[in-house]
C-alpha positions in Angstrom: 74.0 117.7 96.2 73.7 118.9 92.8 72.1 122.3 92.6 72.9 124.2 89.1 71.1 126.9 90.3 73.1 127.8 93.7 76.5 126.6 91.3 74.9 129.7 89.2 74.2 132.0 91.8 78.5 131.5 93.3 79.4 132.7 89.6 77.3 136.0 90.2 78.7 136.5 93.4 81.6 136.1 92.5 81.4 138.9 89.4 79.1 141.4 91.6 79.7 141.2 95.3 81.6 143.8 96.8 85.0 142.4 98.5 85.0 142.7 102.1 86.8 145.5 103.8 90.0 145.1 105.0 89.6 144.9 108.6 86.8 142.4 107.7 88.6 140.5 105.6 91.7 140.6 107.9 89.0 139.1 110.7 88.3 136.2 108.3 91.9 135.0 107.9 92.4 135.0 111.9 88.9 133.1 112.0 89.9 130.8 109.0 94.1 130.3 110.4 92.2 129.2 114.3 89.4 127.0 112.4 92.3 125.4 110.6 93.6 124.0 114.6 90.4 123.5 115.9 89.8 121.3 112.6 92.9 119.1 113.3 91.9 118.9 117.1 88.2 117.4 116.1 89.4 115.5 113.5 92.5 114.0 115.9 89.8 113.1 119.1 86.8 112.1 116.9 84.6 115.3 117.5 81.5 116.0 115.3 80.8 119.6 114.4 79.0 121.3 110.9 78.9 124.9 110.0 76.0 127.1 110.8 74.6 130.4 110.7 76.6 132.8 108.2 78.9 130.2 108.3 76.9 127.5 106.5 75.5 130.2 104.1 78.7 131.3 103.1 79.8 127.4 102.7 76.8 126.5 100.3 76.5 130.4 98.3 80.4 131.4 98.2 82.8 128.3 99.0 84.0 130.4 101.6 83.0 133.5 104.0 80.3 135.5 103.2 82.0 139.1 102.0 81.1 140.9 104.6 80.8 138.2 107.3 83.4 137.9 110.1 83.8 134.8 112.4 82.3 131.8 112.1 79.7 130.0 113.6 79.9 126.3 114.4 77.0 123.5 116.0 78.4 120.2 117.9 76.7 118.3 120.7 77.2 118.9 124.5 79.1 115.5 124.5 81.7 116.2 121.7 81.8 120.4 123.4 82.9 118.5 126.7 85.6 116.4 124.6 86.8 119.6 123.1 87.3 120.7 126.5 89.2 117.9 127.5 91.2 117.8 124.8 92.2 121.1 124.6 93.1 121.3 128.5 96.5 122.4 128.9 97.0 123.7 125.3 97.2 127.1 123.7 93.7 127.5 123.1 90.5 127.4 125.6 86.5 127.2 125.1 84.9 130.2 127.3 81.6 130.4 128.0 80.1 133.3 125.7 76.3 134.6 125.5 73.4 133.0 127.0 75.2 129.5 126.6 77.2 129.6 123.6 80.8 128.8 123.8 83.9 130.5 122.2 86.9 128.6 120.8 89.8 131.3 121.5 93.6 131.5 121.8 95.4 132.2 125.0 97.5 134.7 123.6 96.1 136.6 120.5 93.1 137.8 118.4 89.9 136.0 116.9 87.2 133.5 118.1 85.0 130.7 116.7 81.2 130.5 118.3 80.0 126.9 118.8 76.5 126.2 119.5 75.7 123.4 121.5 72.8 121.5 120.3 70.2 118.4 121.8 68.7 115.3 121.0 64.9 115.4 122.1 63.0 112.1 121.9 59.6 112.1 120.7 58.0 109.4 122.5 54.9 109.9 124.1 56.0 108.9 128.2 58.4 111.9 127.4 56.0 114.5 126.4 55.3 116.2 129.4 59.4 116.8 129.4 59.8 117.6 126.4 57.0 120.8 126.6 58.6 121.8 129.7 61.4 122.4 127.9 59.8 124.2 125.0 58.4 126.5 127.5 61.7 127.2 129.1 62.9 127.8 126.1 59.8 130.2 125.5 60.8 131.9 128.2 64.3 132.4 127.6 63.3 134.5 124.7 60.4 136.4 126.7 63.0 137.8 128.7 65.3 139.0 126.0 64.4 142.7 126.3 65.1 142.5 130.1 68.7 142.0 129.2 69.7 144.7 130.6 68.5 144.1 134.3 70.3 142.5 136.5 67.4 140.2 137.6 66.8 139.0 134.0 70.6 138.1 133.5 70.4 135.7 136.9 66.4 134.3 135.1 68.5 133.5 131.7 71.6 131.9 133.3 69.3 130.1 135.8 67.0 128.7 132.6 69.9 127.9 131.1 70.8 125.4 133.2 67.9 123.8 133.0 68.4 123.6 129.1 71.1 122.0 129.5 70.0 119.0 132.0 66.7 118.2 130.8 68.2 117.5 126.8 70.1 114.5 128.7 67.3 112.9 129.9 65.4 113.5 126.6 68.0 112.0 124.5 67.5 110.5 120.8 64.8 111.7 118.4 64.8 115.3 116.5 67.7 118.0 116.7 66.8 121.0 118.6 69.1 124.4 118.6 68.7 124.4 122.2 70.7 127.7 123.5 72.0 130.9 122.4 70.7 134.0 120.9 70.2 131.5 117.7 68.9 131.8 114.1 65.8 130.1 114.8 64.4 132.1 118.3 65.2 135.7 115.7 63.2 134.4 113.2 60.3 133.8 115.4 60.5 129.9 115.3 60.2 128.6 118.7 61.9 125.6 119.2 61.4 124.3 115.6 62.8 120.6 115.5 65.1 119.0 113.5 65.0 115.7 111.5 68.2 114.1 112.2 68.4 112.4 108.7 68.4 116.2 107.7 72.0 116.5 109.5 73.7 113.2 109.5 75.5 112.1 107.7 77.8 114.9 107.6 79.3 115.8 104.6 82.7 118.0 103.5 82.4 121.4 101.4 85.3 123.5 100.5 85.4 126.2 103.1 87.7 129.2 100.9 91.2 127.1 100.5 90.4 124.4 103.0 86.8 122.1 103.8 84.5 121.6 106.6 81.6 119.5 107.6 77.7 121.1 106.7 74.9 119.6 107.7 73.3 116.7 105.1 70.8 118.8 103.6 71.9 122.2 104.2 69.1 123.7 102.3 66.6 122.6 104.3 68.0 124.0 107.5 69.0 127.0 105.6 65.2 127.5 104.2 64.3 127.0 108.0 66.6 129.5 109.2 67.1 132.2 106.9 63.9 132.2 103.9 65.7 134.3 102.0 68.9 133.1 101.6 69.3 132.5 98.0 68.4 136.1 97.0 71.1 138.1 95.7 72.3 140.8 98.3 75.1 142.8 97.3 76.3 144.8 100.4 75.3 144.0 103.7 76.6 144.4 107.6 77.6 142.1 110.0 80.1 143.9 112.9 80.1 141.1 115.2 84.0 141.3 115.2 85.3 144.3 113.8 84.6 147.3 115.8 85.1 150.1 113.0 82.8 148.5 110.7 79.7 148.7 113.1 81.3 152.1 113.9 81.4 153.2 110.1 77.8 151.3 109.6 76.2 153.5 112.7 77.2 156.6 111.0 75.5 155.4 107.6 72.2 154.8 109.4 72.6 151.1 108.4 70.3 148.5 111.4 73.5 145.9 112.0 72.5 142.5 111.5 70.1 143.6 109.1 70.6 143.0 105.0 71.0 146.3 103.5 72.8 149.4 101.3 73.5 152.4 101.4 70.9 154.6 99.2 73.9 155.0 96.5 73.9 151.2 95.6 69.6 151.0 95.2 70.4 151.2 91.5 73.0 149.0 90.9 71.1 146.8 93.3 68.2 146.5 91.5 70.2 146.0 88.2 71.5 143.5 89.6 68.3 141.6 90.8 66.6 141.8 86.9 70.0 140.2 85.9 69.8 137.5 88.5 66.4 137.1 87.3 67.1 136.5 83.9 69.9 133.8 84.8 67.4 132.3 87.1 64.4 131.7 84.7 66.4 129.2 82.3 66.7 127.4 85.4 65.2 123.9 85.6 64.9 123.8 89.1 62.0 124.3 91.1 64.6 126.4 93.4 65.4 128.8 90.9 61.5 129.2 90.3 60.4 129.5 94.0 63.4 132.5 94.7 61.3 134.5 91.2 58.8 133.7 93.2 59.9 135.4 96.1 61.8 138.5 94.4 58.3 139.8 93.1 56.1 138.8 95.9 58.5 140.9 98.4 59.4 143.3 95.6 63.5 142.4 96.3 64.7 145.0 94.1 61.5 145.3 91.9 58.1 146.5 91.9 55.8 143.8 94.1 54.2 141.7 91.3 51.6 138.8 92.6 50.7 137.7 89.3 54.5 137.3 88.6 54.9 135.3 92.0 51.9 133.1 91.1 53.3 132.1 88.0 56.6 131.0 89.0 55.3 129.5 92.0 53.3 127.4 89.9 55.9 126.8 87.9 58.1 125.3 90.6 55.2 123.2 92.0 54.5 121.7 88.5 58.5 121.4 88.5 58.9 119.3 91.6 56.1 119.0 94.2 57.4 119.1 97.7 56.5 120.8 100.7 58.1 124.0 99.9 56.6 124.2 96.7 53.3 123.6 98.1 53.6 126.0 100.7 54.4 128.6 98.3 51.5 128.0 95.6 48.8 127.6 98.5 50.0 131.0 99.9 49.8 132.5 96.6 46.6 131.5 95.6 45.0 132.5 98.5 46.3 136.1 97.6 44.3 135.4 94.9 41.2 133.6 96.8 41.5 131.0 94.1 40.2 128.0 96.6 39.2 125.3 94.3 43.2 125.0 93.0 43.8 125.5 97.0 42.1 122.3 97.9 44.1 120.9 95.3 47.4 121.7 96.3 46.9 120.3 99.6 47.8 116.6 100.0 45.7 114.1 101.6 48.4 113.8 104.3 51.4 115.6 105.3 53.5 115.6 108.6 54.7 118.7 107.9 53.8 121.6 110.1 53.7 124.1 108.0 50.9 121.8 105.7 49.0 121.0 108.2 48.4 124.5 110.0 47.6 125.2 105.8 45.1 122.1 106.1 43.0 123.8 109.2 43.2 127.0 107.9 41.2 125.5 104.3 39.2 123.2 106.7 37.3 125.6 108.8 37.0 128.5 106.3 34.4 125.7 104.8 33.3 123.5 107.7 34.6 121.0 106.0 36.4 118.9 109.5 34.7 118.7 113.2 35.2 120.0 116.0 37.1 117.4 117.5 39.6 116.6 113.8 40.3 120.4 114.1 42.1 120.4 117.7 43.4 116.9 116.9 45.1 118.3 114.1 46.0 121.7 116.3 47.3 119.5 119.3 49.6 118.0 116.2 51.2 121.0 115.2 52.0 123.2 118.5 54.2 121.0 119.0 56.7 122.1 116.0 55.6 125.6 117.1 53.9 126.8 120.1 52.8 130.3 118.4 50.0 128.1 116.8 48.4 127.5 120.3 47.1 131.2 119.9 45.0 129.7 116.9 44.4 126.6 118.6 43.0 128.7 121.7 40.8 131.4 119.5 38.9 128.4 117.9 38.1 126.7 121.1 36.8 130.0 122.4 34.3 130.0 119.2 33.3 126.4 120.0 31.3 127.5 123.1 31.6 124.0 124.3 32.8 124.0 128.2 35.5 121.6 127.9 37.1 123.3 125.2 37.2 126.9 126.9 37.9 125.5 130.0 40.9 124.2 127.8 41.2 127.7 126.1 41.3 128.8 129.6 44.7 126.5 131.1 46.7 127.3 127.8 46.3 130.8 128.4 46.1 131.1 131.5 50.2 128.8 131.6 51.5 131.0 128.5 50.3 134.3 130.3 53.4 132.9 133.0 55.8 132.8 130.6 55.6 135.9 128.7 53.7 135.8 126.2 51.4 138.9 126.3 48.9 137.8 123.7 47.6 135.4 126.0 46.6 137.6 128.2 44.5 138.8 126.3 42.7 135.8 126.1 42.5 135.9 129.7 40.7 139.1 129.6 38.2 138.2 127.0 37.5 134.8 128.9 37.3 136.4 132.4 34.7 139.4 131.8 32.6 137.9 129.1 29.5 137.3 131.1 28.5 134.3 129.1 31.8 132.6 129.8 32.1 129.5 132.0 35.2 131.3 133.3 33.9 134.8 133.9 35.2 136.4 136.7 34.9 140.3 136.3 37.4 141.2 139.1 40.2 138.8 138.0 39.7 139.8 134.6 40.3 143.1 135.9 43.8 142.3 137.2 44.6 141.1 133.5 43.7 144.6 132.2 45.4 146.0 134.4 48.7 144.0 134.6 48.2 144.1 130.7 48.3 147.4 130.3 51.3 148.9 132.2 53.1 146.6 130.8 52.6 147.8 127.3 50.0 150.0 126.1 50.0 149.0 122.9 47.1 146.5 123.7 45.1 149.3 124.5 42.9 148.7 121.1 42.5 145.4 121.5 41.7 145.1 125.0 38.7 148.1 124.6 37.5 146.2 121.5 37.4 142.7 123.6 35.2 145.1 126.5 33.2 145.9 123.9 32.3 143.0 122.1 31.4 141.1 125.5 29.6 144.0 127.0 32.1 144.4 129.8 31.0 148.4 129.9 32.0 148.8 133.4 35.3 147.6 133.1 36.2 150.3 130.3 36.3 153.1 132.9 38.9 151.6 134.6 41.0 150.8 131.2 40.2 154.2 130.6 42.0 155.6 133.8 44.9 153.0 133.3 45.8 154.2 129.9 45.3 158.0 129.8 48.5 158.9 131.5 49.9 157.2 128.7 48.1 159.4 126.1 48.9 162.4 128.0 52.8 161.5 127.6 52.2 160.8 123.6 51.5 156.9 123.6 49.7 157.2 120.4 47.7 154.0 121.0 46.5 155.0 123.8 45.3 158.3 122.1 43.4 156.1 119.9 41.7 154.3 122.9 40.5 157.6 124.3 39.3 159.2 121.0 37.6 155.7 120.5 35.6 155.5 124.1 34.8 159.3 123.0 33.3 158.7 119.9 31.5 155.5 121.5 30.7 156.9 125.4 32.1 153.9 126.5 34.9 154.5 129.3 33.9 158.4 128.6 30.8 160.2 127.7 30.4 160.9 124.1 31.6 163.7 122.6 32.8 163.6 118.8 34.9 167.2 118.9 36.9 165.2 122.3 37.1 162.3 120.2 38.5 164.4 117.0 41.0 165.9 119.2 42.5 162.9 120.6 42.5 160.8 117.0 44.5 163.9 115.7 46.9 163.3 117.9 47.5 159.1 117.4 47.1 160.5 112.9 49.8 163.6 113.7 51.9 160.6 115.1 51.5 158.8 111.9 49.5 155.9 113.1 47.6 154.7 109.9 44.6 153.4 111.7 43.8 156.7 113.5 43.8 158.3 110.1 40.5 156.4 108.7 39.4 156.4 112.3 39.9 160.6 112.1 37.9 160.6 108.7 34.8 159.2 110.2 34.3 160.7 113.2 34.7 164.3 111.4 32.1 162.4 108.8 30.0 161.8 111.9 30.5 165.7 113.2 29.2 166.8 109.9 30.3 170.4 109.5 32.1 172.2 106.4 35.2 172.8 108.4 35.3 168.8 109.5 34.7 167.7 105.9 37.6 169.8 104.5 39.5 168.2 106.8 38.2 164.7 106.5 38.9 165.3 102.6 42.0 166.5 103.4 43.3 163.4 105.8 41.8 161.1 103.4 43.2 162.0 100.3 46.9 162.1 101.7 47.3 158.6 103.2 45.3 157.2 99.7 48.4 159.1 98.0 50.5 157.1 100.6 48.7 153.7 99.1 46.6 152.8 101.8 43.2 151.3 100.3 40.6 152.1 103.3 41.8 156.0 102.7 40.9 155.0 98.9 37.2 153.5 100.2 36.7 155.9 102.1 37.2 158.8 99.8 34.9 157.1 97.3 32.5 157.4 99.7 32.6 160.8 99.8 32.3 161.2 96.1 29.6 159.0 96.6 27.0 161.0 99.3 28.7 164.4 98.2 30.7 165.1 101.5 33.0 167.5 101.8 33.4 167.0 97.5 31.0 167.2 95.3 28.7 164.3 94.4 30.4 162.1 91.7 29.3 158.5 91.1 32.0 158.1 88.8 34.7 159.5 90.7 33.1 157.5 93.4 33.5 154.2 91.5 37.3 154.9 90.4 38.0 155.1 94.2 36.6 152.1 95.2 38.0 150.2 92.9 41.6 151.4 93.9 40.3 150.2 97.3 39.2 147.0 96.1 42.4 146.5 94.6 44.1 146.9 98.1 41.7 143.1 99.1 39.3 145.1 101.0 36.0 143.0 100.9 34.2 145.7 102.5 35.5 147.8 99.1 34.4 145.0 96.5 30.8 145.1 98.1 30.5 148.9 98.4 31.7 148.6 94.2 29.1 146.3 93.9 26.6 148.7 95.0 28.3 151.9 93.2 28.0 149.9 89.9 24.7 148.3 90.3 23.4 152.1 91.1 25.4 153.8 88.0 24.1 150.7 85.6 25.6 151.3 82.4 25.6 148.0 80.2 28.7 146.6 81.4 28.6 147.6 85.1 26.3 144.6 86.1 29.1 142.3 84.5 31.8 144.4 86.2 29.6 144.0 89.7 29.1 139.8 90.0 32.7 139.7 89.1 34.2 141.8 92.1 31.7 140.6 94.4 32.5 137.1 93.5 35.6 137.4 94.8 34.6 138.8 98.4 31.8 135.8 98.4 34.3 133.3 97.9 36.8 134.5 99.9 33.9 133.7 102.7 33.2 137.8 103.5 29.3 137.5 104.2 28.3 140.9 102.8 29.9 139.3 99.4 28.0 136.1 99.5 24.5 138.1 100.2 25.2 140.5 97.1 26.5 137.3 95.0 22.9 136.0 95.8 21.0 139.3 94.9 23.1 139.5 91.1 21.5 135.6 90.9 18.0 136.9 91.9 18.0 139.8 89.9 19.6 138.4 86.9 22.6 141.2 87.2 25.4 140.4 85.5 24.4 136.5 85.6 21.1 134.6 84.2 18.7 134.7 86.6 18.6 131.5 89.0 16.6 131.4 92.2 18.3 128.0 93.6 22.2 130.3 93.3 20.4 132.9 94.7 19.0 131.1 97.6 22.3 128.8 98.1 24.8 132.0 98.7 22.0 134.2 100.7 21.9 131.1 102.5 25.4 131.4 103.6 25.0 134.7 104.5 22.6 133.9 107.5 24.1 132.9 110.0 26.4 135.2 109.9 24.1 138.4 110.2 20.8 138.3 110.1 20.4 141.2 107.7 19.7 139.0 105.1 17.6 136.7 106.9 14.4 138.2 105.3 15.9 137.9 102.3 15.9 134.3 102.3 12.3 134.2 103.7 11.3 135.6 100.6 12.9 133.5 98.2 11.9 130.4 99.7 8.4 131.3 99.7 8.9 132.4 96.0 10.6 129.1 95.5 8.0 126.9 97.6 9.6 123.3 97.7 8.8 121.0 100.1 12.2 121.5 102.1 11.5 125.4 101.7 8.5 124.8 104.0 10.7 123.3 106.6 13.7 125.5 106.3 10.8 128.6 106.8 9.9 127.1 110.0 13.2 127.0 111.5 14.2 130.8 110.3 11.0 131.7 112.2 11.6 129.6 115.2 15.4 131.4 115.2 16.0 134.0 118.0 16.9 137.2 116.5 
């Protein structure tokens, strides 16, 4: 495959990479002197294998082993592992069983070890569906139950669904290539059970392998980009310690996560040095590649300052390069950043079987009600099958229908991925179960969710007392009240944020601010962002000199930490003259640091800041933030977008804009509901007369 970009990126490495330690780089010669015999032993009995993982990475980036990799990591099929077993029965090597499935090509006598990863054929004909998701959600599972490792109980639960992984594949045999066991690539990444086209494996090709070859996959980039997003970025030191004891011993003491890219603090500069210099190389690139990996080094901020405008650009660049699907991905992701929806609807093609497209498609579709009900599962029911994590979307939206069938569906899905593991769905099983209005409600059931919910994992404490909330469940937050405060009192600081929530509310406890204060303290004093803002406004709410200073005081240090709703919330201080004094201006510059952080609740409260100041160019300055929250569908946006067209603020006057985005406002809050009655009767068409009747027939 020709790729002058990745032929570019071997030369750096090879000028800037740090060489591998010895004891790493003695671990690669065993590794590479044993793949040399297993080589001639496939080769001899007809045995298909490629290279994966690290391995494959350091084929394609270094024409050898990654520096500071050391073993390899190899994928053949169940049938060509059981002829390696055969034909390596009486000899000096053996294939052990290693981790949840994998196997390990070893020596009898001696050091070193290759990991082979078996992997399946899974048709995709429909008579084998039912199959085929059983098998996703064993898979599921396996990974549910990685952080019971530990426990004997959830050893004998892995090795038992591991047989079943490897029996059901047989039945399912031909279609897409699924990594089907292992603590693999794909299950870390959070990819569950992503398949693989086979034309993107076979035929297998040779690439030189340090001073001999092996087989990679046909299109390794594609299974890299699937694997590992970031591959292509330059990374000058990292840790694996998979073989070489002293090295994760060495890396431990350096505070350095194994298995995690990174560098000691020493390195940052020559690190980032190196990045700009990559950079440079990378732009007189032709190839969309080089442009997307820009793309990515300022929108993560790789080395550099995050840059979205700098990450637009050279996504666009690679999409008006070469379009494909992982140019498209990128620009559509980008210009959402940048709620710049009309070129958004361009980007997307009319079809795509790609996932990752079509989850983009549904996303564009009902931000604008542009696809029914009905296209919009369809085209869900579609996609969960490349990844199961989408059913959570899939299940919100038919919760929002209100149509029985569809939360009855809502319902099932939750109610089967609630058995194997996944916590989130419980949640929908709470929500479901005491919303009174719910063809599924059942108040004591949904009780048992909380409960199971919550001492499992705290955490959901938030979201399960904002779910009680919103469906008026008010009975049921004493009890999550009672479950969680143990918790609290041991210093969950979630669950301290519950409690000072249900005091500043009386709900789940009576109200009483100074209680609330005390327990949001002691979730910000744990550094939880969210109880920070949450601290500022009940001591807003308490109103006293003392709790302003304070507010002003827990405000103003996480804005210095960059968080934007500190920013907002300081300008409105500056604003109403609490606990600073009053100071429009002031007001304004802290907003619009806020705004800057996309906060459309901060656009619309610059909106009102400037249109109150209203200095020539403030009007201007106003339509143009608030444009952006109105298109980006916030509704508070789209009603002020309609008052700057009424009032002639900013924009000529014109009553039919002004009526079209107040419009769109409606049915979202009926705050501005009186606001359209007014300009319809001041417009006074013949439709107008109609449209009047039904916003006075509408229940408030």
């Amino acid at each position: 495959m020709n790729d002058p970009y990745m032929d570019r990126l071997r030369e750096f490495y090879k000028k800037n990479s740090f060489a591998p330690d010895e004891a790493t780089h003695l671990s690669q010669q065993i590794c590479l002197k044993l793949f040399e015999e297993l080589s001639k032993i496939c080769d001899s009995n007809d045995i298909r294998y490629w290279a994966t993982g690290g391995t494959l990475i350091g084929a394609v980036r270094h024409s050898g082993f990654v520096p500071w990799d050391d073993d390899m990591d190899l994928m053949m099929s169940r049938a060509d592992i059981d002829k390696l077993k055969k034909s390596i029965d009486g000899s000096e090597y053996r294939l052990v069983k290693g981790y949840y499935g994998m196997f390990k090509f070893k020596p009898l006598i001696g050091a070193g070890f290759i990991d082979i990863f078996p992997y399946d054929m899974i048709s995709y004909s429909s008579d084998k569906y039912e199959l085929r998701r059983i098998y996703s959600d064993l898979f599921t599972m396996k990974s549910s139950i990685f952080d019971k490792n530990s426990l004997k109980r959830g050893r004998e639960e892995k090795h038992r669904i591991h047989d079943y992984l490897s029996t059901i594949p047989r039945i399912l045999s031909g279609g897409y290539c699924y990594y089907s066991i292992g603590v693999d690539v794909i299950i870390h990444r959070g990819r569950k059970l992503a398949g693989i086209p086979p034309d993107k494996i076979f035929p297998l090709r040779r690439m030189k392998f340090s001073n001999t070859s092996m087989y990679v996959p046909n299109d390794p980039d594609y299974l890299l980009s699937l694997q590992y997003s970031e591959y292509r970025m330059p990374v000058v030191y990292a840790t694996h310690g998979s073989n070489v004891s002293e090295l994760m011993k060495t890396c431990k003491k350096m505070n350095i996560d194994l298995g995690v890219t990174s560098r000691p603090k020493d390195l940052d500069l020559s690190y980032k040095a190196l990045i700009h210099k990559l950079v440079k190389l990378l732009v007189k690139e032709e190839d969309y590649r080089a442009h997307l990996d820009i793309s990515l080094v300022y929108r993560k901020g790789l080395g550099c300052d995050v840059d979205l405008d700098k990450a637009l650009f050279f996504a666009k660049t690679a999409y008006e390069t070469e379009v494909n699907d992982h140019t498209i991905i990128s620009y559509y992701d980008l210009l959402k950043t940048k709620n710049d929806w009309k070129t958004c609807q361009e980007v997307l093609p009319s079809y795509s079987s790609n996932p990752e497209i079509l989850f983009r498609k549904i996303d564009y579709a009902q931000r604008f009600n542009l696809m029914e009900t009905e296209g919009i599962i369809d085209s869900y029911k579609k996609i969960i099958k490349f990844n199961r994590e989408w059913e959570f979307n899939m299940i919100d939206f038919e919760m929002k229908t209100g149509i029985e069938d569809y939360i009855l569906d809502a319902y099932e899905r939750s109610l089967f991925l609630s058995k194997i593991g996944w916590k989130k769905a419980q949640l929908f099983l709470v929500e479901l179960c005491m919303d009174k209005n719910s063809i599924c409600n059942n108040s004591d059931l949904g009780e048992i969710w909380i409960n199971r919910l919550l001492r499992n994992d705290v955490s959901y404490a938030n979201r399960v007392y904002e779910i009680l909330c919103r469906v008026g469940a008010l009975e049921a937050l004493n009890s999550m009240v009672e479950i969680i405060v143990p918790f609290a009192e041991s210093g969950d600081s979630e669950a301290q944020r519950c409690i000072g929530q249900a005091y500043r509310d009386g709900k789940g406890a009576p109200q009483d601010l100074d209680k609330a204060a005390e327990w949001m303290r002691k979730a910000a004093d744990k550094n939880l962002g969210r109880a920070k803002n949450e601290l500022f406004d009940i001591l807003w709410r308490i109103g006293t000199p003392e709790s302003y200073r304070e507010m002003i005081s827990v405000a103003t240090e996480f804005a210095e930490s960059g968080d934007g709703a500190a920013m907002g919330r300081i300008g409105r201080a500056y604003r109403d003259g609490k606990g600073v004094e009053k100071n429009l201006d002031e007001a304004i510059r802290w907003m619009y640091e806020a705004s800057c952080e996309d906060l459309n609740w901060a656009r619309n409260e610059l909106f009102d800041l400037f249109c109150k100041r209203g200095e020539p160019d403030d009007f201007i300055k106003a339509k143009a933030i608030v444009e952006i929250s109105a298109k980006n569908g916030d509704m508070g946006g789209m009603g002020r977008l309609g008052r700057a067209y009424r009032d002639g603020k900013g924009v000529e006057k014109d009553l039919d804009k002004a009526i079209e985005w107040i419009r769109k406002a409606v049915p979202r809050n009926d705050i501005w509901k009186n606001e359209l009655i007014e300009l319809l009767r001041k417009r006074g068409l013949p439709e107008d007369i109609k449209e009047l009747e039904d916003l006075s027939n509408k229940p408030k």
